[in-house]
MINU-343117 format. One record per atom (N, C-alpha, C, CB): residue in one letter; y negated, z, x. Coordinates in steps of 0.001 Angstrom, whole numbers, plus 500000, padded with zeros to 6 digits. Glycine has a CB too. Example, Ala and Ser with C-alpha at 12.3 -4.5 7.8 and 13.67 -1.06 7.14 Angstrom:
2
a505690507800513190/a504500507800512300/a503300507800513200/a504473509046511308/s502250507080512850/s501060507140513670/s499970507870512900/s500598505725514084/
END
This chain:
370
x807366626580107641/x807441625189107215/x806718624264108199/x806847625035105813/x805572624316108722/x805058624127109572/x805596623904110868/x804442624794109479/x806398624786111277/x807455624673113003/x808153623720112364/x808679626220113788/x808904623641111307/x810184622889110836/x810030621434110955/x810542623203109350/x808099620787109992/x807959620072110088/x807270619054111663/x807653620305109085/x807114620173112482/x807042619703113691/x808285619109114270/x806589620657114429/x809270620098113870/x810406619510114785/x810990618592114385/x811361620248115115/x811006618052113045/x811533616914112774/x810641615569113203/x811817617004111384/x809022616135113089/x808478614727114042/x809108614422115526/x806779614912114395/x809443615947115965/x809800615697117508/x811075614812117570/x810101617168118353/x812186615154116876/x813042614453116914/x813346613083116408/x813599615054116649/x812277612398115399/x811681611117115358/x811383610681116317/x810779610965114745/x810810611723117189/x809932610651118690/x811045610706119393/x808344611346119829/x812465610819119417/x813015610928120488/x814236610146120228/x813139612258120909/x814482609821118602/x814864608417118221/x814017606993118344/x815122608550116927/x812789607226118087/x812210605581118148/x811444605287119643/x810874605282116738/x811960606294120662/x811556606035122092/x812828605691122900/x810804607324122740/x814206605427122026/x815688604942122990/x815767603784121697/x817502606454123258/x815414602883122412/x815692601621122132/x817199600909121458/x815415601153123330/x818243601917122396/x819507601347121736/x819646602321120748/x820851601171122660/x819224603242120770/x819767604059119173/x819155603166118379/x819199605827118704/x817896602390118380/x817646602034117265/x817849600722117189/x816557602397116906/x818540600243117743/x819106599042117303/x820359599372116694/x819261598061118368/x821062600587117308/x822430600718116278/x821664601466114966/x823971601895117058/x821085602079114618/x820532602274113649/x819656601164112702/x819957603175114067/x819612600721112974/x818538599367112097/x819400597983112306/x816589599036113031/x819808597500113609/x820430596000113694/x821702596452113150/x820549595163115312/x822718597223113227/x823835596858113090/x824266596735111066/x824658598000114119/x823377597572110622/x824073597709109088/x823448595954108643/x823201599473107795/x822479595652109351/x822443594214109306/x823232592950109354/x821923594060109941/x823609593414110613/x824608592252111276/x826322592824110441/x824593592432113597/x826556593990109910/x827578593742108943/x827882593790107546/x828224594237109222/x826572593764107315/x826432593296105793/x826426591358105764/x824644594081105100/x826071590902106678/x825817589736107006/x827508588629107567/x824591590079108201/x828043589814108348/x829396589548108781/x830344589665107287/x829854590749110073/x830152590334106936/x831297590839105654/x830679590176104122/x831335592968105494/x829552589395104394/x829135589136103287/x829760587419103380/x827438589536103118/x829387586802104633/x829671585384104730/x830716585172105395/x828729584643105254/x831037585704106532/x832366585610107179/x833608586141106893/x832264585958108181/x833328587431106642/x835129588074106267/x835230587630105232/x835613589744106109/x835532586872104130/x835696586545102435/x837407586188102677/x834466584838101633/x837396586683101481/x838636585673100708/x838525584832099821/x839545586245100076/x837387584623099267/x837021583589098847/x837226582083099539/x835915583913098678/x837386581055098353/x838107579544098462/x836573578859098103/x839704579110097080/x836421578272099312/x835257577411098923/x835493575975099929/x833638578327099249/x835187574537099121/x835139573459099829/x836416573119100412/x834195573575100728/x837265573502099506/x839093573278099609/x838742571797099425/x840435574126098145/x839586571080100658/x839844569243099865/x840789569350099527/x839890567756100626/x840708568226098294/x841705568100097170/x841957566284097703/x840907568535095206/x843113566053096593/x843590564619096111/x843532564337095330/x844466564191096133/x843705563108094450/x844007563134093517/x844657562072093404/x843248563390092851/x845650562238092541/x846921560887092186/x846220560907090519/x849340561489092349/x845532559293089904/x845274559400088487/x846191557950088763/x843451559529087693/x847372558614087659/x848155557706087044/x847385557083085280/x849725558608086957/x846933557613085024/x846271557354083391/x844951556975083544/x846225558727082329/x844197556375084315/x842699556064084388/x841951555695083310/x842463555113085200/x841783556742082620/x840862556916081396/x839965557728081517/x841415557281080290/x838973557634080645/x837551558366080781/x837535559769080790/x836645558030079697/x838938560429079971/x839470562020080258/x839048562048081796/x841420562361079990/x840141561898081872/x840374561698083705/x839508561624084654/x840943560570084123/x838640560399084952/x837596560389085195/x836156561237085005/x837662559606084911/x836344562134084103/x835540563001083948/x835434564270084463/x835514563058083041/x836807564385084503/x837938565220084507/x837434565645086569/x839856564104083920/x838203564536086912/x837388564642088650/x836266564347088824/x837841563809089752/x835046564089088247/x833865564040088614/x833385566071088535/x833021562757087454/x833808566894087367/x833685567880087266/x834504568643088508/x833931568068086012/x835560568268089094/x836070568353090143/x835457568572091654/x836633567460090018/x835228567437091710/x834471567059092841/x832967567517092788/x834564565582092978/x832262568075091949/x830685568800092030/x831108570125091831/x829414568332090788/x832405570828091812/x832173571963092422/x832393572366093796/x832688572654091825/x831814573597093842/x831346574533095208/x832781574327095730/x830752576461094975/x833983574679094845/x835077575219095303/x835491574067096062/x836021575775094288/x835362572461095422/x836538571671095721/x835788570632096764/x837313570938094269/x836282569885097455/x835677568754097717/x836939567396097604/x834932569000099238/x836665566536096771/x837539565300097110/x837592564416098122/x837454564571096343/x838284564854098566/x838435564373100166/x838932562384099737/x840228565677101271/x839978562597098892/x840367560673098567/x841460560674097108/x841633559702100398/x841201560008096520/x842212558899095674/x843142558361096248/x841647557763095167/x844023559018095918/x845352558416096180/x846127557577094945/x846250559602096620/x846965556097095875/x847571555745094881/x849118555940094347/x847301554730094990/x849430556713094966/x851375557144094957/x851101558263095961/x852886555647095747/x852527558452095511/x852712560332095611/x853143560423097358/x854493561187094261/x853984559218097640/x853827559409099101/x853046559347099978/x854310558966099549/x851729558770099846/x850331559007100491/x850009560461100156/x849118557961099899/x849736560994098961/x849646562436098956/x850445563413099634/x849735562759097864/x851646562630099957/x852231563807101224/x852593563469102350/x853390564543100972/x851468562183102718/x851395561993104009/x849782563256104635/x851207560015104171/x848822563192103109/x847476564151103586/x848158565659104017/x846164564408102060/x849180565758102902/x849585567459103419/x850139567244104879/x851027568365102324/x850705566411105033/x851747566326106459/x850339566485107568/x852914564348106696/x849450565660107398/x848379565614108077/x847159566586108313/x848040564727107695/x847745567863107280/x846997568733106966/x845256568315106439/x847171569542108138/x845211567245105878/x843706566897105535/x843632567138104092/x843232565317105894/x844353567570103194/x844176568583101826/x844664569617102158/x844831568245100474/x844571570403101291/x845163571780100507/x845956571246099202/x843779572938099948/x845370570686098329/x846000570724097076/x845787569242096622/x845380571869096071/x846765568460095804/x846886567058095338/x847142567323093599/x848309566170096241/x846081566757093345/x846171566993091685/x846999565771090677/x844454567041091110/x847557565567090201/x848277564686089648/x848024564246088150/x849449565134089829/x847927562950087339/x847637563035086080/x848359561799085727/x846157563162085729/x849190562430084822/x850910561497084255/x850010559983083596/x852231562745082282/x850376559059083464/x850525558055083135/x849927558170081360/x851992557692083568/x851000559309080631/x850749559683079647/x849315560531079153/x851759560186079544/x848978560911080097/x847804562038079748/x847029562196078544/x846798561927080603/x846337561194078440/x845765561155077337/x846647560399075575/x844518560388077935/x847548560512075920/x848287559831074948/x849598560778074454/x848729558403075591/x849702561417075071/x850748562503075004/x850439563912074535/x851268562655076275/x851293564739073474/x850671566134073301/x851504566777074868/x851206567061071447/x852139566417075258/x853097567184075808/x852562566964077748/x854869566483075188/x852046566337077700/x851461565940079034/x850695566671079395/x850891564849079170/x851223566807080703/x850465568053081819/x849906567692083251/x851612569225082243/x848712568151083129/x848339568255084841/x849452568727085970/x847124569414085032/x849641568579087002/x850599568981087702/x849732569320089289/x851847567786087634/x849757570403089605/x849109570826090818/x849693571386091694/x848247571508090678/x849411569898092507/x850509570340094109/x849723570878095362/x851378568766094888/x850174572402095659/x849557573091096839/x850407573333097790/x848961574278096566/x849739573344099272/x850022573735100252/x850351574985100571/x849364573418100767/x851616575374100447/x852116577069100222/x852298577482101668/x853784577364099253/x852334576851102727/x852452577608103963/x851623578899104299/x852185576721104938/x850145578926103074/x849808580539103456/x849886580905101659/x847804580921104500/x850660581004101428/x851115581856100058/x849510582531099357/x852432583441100635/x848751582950099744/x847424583666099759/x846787582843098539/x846513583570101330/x846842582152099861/x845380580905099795/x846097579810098529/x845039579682101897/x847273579615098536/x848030578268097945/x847938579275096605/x849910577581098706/x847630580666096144/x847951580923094562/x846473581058094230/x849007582421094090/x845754581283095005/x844201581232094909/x843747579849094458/x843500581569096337/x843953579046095019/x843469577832094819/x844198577277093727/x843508577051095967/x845493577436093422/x846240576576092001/x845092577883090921/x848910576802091772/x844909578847090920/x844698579637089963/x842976578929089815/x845045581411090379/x841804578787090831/x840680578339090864/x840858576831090130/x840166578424092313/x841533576134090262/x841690574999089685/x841780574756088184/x842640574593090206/x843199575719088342/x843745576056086768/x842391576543085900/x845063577502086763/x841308577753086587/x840178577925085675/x839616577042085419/x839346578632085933/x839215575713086500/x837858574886086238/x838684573787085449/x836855574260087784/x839765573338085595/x840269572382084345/x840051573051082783/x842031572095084555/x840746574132082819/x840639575216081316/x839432575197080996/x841013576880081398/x838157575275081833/x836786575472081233/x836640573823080338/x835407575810082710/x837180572900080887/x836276571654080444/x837915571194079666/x835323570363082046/x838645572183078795/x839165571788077579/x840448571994077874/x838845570453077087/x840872572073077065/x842497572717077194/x843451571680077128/x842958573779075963/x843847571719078504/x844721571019078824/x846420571890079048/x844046570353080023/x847423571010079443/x848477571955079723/x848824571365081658/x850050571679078281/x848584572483082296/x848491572669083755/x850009572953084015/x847404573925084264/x850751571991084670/x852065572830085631/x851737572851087074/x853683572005085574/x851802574414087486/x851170574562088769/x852138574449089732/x850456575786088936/x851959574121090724/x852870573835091765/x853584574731092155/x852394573415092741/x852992576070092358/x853461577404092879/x854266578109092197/x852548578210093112/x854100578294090811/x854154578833089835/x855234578549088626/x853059578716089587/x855143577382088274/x855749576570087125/x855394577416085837/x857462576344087298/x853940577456086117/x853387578105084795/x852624576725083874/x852074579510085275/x852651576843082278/x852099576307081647/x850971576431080601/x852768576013081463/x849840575537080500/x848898576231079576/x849193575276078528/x847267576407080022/x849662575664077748/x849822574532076213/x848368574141075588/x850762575459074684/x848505572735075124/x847407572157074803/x847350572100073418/x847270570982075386/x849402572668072863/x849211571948071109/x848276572983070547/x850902571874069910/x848242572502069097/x847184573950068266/x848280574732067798/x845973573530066640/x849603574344067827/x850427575275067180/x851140576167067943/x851259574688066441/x850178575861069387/x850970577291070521/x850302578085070739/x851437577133071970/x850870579420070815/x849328580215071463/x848774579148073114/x849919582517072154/x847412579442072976/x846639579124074105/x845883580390075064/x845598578192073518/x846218580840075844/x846051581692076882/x843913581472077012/x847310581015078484/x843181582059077156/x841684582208077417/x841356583437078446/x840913582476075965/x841272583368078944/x841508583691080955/x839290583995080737/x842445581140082674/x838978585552080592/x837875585997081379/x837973586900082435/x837055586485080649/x836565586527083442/x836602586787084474/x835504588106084137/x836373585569085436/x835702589370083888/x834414590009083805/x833721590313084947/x834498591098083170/x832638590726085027/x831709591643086253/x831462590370087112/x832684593142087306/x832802589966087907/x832511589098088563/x833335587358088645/x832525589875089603/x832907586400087446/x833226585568087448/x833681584170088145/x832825585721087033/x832552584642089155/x833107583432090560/x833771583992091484/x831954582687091508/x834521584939091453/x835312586089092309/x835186586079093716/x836778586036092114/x833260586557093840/x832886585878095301/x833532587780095807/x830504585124095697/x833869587330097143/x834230588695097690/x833164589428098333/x835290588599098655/x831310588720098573/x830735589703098401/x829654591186097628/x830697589309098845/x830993591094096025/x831175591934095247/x831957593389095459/x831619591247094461/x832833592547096146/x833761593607096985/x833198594802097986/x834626592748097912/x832843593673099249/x832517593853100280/x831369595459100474/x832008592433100576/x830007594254099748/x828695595416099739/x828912596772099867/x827925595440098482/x829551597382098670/x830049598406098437/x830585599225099211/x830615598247097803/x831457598650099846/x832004599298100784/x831416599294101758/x833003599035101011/x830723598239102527/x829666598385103711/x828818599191103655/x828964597412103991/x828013599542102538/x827537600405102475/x828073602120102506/x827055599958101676/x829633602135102326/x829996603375102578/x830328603524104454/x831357603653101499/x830687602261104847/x830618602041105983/x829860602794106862/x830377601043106024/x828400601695106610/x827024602230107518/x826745603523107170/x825601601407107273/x826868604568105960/x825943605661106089/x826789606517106589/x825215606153104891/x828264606540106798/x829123607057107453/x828845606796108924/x830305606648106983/x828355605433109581/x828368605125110814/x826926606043111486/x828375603412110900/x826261605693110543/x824587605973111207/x824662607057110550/x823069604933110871/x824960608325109506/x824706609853109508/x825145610470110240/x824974610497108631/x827199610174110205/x827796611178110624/x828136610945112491/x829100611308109572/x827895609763112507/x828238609594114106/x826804610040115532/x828652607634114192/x825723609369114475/x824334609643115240/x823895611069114744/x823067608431114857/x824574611643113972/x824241613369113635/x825021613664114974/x825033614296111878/x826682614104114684/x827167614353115903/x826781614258117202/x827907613904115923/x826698612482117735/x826366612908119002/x824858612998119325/x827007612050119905/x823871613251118332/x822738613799118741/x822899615298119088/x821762613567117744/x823730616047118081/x823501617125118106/x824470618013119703/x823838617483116530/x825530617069119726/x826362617072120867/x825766616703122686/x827405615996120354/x824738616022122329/x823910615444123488/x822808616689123658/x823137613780123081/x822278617283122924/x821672618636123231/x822823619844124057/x821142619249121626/x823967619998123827/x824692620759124132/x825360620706125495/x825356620763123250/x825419618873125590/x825922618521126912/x824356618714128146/x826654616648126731/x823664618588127166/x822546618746128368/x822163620365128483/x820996617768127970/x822305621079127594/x822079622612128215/x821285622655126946/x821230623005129959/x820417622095126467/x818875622235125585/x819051622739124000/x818033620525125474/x820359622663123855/x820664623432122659/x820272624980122452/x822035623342122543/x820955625699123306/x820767626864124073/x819230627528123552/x820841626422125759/x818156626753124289/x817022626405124226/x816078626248122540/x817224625213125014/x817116625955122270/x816256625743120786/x816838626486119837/x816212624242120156/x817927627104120221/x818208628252119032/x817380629897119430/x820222628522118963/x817179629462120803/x816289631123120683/x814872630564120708/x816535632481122264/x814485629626119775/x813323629396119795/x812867630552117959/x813142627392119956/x811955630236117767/x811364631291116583/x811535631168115439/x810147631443116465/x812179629416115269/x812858628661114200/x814248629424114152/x812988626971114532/x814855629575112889/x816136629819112450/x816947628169113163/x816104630110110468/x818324629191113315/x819186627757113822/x819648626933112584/x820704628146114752/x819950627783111473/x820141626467110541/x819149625837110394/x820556626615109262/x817939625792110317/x816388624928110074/x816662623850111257/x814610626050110409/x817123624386112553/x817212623175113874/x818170622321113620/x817581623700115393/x819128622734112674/x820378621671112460/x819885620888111683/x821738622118111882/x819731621281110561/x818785620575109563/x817640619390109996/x817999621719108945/x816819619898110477/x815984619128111239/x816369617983111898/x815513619800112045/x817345618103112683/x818090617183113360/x818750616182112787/x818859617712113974/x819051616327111248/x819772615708110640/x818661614883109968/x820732616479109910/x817878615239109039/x817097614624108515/x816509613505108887/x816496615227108314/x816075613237109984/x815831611947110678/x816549610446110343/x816163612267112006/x817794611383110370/x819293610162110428/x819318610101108881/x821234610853111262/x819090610949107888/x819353611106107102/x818069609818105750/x819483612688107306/x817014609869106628/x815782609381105874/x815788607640107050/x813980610887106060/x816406607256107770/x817234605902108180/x817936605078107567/x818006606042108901/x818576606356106958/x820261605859106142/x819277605143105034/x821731607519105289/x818812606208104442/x817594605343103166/x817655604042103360/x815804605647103291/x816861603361104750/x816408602279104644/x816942601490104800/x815715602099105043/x818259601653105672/x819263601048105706/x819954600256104325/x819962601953106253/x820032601995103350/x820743601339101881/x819831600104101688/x820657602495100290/x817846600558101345/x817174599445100980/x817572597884101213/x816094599663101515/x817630598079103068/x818322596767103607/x818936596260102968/x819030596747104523/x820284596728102795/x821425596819102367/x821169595605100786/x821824598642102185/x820474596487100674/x820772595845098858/x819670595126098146/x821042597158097674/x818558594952099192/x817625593676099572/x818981592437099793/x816472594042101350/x819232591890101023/x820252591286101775/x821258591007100604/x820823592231103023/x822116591815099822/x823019591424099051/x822363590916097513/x824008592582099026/x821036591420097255/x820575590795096065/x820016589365096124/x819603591616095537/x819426588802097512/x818699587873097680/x819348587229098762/x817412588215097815/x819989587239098972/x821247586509100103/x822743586080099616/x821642587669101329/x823075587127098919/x824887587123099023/x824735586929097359/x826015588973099775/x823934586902096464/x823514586447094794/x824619587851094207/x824200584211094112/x824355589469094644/x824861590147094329/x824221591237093459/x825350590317095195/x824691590716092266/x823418591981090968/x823668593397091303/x823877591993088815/x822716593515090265/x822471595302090497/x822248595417089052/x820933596018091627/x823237595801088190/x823387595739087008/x823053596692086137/x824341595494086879/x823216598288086965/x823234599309086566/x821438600141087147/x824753599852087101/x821380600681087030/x819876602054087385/x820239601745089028/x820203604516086679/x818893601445089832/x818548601165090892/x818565603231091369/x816990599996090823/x817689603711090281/x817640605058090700/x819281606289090609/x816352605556089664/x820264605747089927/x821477606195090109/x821769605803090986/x822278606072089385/x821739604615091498/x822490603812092416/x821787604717093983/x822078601805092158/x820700604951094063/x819649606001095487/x820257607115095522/x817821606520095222/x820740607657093827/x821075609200093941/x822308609257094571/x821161610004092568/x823142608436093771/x824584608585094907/x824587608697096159/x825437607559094970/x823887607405096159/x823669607162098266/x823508608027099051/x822460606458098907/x822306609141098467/x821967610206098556/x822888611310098735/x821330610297097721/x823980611185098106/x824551612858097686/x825878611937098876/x825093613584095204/x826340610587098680/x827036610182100053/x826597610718100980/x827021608936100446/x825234610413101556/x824683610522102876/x824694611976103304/x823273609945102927/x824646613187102313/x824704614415102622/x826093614736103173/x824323615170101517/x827435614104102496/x828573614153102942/x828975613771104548/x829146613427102063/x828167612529104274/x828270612043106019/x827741612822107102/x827514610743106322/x826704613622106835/x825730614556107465/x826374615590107822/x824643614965106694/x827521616389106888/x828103617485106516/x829144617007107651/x828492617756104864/x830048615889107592/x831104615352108947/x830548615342109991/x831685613970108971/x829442615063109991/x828712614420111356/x828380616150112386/x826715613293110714/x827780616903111451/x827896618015111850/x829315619452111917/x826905618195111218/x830402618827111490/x831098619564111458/x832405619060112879/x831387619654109905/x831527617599113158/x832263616929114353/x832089617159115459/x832182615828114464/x830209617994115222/x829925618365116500/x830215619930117008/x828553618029116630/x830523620303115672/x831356621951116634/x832509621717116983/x831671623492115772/x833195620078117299/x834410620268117671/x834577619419118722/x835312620128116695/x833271618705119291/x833492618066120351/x832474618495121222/x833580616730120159/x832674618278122674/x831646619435123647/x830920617974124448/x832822620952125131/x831530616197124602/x830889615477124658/x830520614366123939/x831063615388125338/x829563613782123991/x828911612220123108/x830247611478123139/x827407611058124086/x830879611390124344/x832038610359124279/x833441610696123241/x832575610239125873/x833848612189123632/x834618612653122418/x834268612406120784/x834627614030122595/x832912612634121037/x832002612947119079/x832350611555118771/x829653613318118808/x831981610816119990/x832167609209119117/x833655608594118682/x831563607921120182/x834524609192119488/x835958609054119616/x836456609432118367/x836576609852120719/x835489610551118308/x836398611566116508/x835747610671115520/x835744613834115931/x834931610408115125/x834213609416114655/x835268608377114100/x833273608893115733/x835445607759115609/x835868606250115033/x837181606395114388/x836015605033116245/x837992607218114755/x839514607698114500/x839318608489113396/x840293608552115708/x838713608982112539/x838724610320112003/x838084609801110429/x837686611571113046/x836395609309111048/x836140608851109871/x835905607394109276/x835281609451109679/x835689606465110692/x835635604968110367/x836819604388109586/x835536604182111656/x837965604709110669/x839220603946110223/x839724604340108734/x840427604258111288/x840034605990108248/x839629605889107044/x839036605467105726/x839501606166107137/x837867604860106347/x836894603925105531/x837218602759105395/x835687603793105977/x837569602227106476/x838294601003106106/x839236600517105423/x838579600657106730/x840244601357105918/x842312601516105236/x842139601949104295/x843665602575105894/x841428603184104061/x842003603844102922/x841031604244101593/x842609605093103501/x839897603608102227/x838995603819100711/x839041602108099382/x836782604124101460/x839721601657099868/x839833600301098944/x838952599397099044/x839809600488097610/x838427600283100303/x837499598675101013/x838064597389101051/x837163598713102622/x838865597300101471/x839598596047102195/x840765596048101233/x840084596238103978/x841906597017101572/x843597597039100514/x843425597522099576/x844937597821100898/x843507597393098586/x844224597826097117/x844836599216097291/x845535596725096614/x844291600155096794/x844858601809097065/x845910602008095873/x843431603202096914/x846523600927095301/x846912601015093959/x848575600603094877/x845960599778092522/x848144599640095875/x849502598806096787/x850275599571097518/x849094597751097890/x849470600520098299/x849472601728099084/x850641602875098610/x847985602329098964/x851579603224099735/x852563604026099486/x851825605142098628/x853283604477100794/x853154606077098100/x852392607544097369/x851635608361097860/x853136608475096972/x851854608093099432/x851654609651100332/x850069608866100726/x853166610175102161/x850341607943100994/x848243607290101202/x847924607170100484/x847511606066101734/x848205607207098976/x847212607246097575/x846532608655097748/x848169607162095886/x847447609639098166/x847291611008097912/x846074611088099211/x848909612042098030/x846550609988099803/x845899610995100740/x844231610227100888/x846937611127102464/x844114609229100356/x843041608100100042/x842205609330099230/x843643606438098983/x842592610349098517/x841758610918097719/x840798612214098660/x842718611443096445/x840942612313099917/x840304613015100430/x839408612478101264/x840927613746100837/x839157610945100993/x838032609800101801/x836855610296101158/x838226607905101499/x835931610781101369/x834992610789100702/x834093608927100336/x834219611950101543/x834269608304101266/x833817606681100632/x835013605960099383/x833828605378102269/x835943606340099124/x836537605877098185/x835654606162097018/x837823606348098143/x835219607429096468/x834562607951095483/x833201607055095685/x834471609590095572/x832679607371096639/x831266606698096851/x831490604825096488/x830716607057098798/x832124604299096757/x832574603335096770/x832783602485094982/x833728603717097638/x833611603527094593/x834350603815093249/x832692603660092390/x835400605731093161/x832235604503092305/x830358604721091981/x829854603953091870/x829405605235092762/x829347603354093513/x828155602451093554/x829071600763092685/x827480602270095700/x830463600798092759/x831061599503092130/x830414599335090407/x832988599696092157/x831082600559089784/x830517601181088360/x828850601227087971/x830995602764088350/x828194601428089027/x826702601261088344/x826249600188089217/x825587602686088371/x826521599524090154/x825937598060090969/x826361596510090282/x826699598035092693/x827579596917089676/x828541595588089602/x829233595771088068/x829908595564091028/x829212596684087757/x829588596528086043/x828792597103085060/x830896597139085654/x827380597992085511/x826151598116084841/x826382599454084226/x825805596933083817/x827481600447084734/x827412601576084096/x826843602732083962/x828022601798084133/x826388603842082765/x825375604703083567/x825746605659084319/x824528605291082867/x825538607193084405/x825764608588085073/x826917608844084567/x824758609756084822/x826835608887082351/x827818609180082226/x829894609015082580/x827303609081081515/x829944606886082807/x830996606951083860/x831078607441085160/x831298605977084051/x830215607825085830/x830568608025087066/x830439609816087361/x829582607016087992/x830005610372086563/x830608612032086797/x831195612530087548/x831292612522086132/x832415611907087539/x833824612389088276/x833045612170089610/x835516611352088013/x833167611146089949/x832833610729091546/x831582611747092019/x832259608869091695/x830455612070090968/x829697612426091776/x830079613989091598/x828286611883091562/x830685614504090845/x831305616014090946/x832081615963092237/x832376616479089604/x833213614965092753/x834016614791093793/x833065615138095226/x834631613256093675/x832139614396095046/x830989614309096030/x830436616038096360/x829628613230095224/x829822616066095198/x829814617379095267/x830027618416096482/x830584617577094481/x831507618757095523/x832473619790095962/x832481619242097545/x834110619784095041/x833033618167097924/x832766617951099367/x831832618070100192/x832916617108099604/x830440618444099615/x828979618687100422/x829336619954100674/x827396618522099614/x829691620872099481/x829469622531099566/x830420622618100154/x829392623549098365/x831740622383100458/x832589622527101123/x832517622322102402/x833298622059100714/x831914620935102996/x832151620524104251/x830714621526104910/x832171618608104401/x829650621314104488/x828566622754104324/x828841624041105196/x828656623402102715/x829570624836103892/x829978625942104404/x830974625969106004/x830697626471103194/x831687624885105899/x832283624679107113/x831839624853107771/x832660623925107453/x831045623744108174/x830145623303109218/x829347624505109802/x829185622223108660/x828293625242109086/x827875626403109012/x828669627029110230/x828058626986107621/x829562627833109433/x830519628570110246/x830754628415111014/x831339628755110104/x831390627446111186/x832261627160112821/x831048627025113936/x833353625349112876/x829705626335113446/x828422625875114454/x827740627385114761/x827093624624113549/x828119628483113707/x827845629597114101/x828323630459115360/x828049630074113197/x830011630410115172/x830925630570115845/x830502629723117139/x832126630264115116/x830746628614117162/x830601628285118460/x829252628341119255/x831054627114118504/x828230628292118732/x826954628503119330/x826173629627119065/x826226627545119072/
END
């Protein structure tokens, strides 16, 4: 125990004495929790609007003052006729022109009418739908949406539609995001800085060297890993510091479920990282298999980014052998909808089976080849 715990100090000193490992280890899960938290969104914020008020009554007027103080909208101008409102679209200086009939307040049958800019289809059903919520909150009105030609009836003798948003009500996308960044980084910094550490001993000869040392070779693999492995830790910490007190992203569920997963992730990544390096003989290959093998995966196909639900049959099927989908799936269930161990089982049985599996692999083949 003693040799073991030497060698893992040694290999500490030989991470925090190369400067760029540890900036990809420490700066980068930074700079993309930070990128993916504020920059990549799909989120609609500070859309300018119009507004055409044909009925100038205190509805109304209230109506866009609640308008105009949210995050989402900004009122860019009052318009007085409908052809100034499509001189702003022509001019591209709105997104969306809100309209309010003459009748409004005098009419059961009178409807808001919301005219959007559909040239990005995306963005133009996002924004009639963000609208459609913040009118509905401040009283039931009947909305005809521009996009859509959907209606919310205002009589009492229709059904009235009541639209909740659970988990995440302001549908900020870095709810989404976190989650997955975090399957991201411990994939980036276990399994890539396992590999080509362990691959950079081999290219230099010094591997050789340390398996006929007095230590068992699984204890040297091990060793080697652990380093990367007790990083990843602080990284998560980062991680979910940054999204609790930056990006206003709860943690709803057990802080200590939420470590254990990370945990039984990070062993998975460890388990690739080393099973990458009995198959590549340089740093430049290990990193190559890496980015092709296990990044891009993470991205496409764990529901980071696309909908695995949108996804042909044969990438659903095959989405199920990502190990960050599961991890992903998890930390969503106890970070973001407050659930305990008992929902998430599955995932961490999934997890599992992929440690002992990728494990025994790894083992073997690092036997075999060295």
């Amino acid at each position: 125990m003693k040799q073991f715990v030497s060698f893992v100090r040694k290999e500490f000193y030989h991470i925090f004495r190369d400067m760029r490992t540890m900036m990809i280890l420490l700066g980068i899960p930074v700079i993309l929790i930070i990128i993916f938290g504020y920059a990549i969104t799909t989120e609609i914020r500070s859309v300018p609007v119009a507004v055409l008020d044909q009925s100038r009554t205190d509805i109304t007027r209230k109506l866009v003052d609640r308008i105009s103080a949210s995050e989402y909208f900004n009122l860019y101008k009052m318009v007085d006729n409908m052809e100034e409102a499509q001189q702003l679209f022509r001019r591209n200086k709105v997104r969306l022109v809100i309209v309010f009939p003459v009748d409004f307040a005098t009419s059961n049958d009178a409807s808001i009418q919301l005219l959007a800019d559909a040239t990005d289809p995306n963005e133009a059903t996002q924004i009639t739908a963000y609208m459609s919520q913040l009118i509905m909150d401040n009283g039931n009105f009947s909305i005809a949406n521009g996009t859509s030609d959907s209606r919310f009836s205002v009589s009492g003798s229709r059904l009235v539609p009541v639209v909740h948003l659970l988990y995440n009500p302001l549908m900020k996308g870095a709810y989404n995001f976190v989650p997955g960044v975090m399957g991201l980084i411990l994939i980036l910094i276990c399994s890539m800085m396992t590999s080509v550490g362990i691959v950079k001993e081999k290219e230099m000869g010094t591997m050789e060297v340390l398996l006929v040392s007095p230590m068992k070779p699984a204890y040297i693999v091990i060793a080697k890993a652990i380093p990367y492995l007790l990083l990843s830790m602080v990284n998560i910490v980062t991680i979910l510091v940054i999204a609790y007190f930056l990006l206003d992203v709860p943690i709803a569920g057990s802080l200590t479920l939420l470590v254990f997963i990370s945990i039984l992730y990070a062993f998975v990544a460890l388990c690739l990282g080393l099973l990458v390096s009995t198959m590549a003989d340089t740093q430049k290959s290990a990193m190559l298999v890496c980015v092709m093998v296990l990044m891009l995966p993470v991205i496409l196909l764990s529901g980071m980014v696309f909908p695995i639900e949108n996804m042909p049959v044969v990438l659903q099927w095959l989405s199920n052998i990502v190990p960050a989908k599961w991890y992903i799936i998890a930390v969503k269930d106890v970070m973001i909808k407050g659930l305990g161990i008992g929902s998430v089982l599955p995932e961490i049985a999934i997890l599992t089976v992929m440690v002992a599996f990728l494990m025994l692999l790894s083992v073997k083949r690092f036997k075999i080849r060295l």
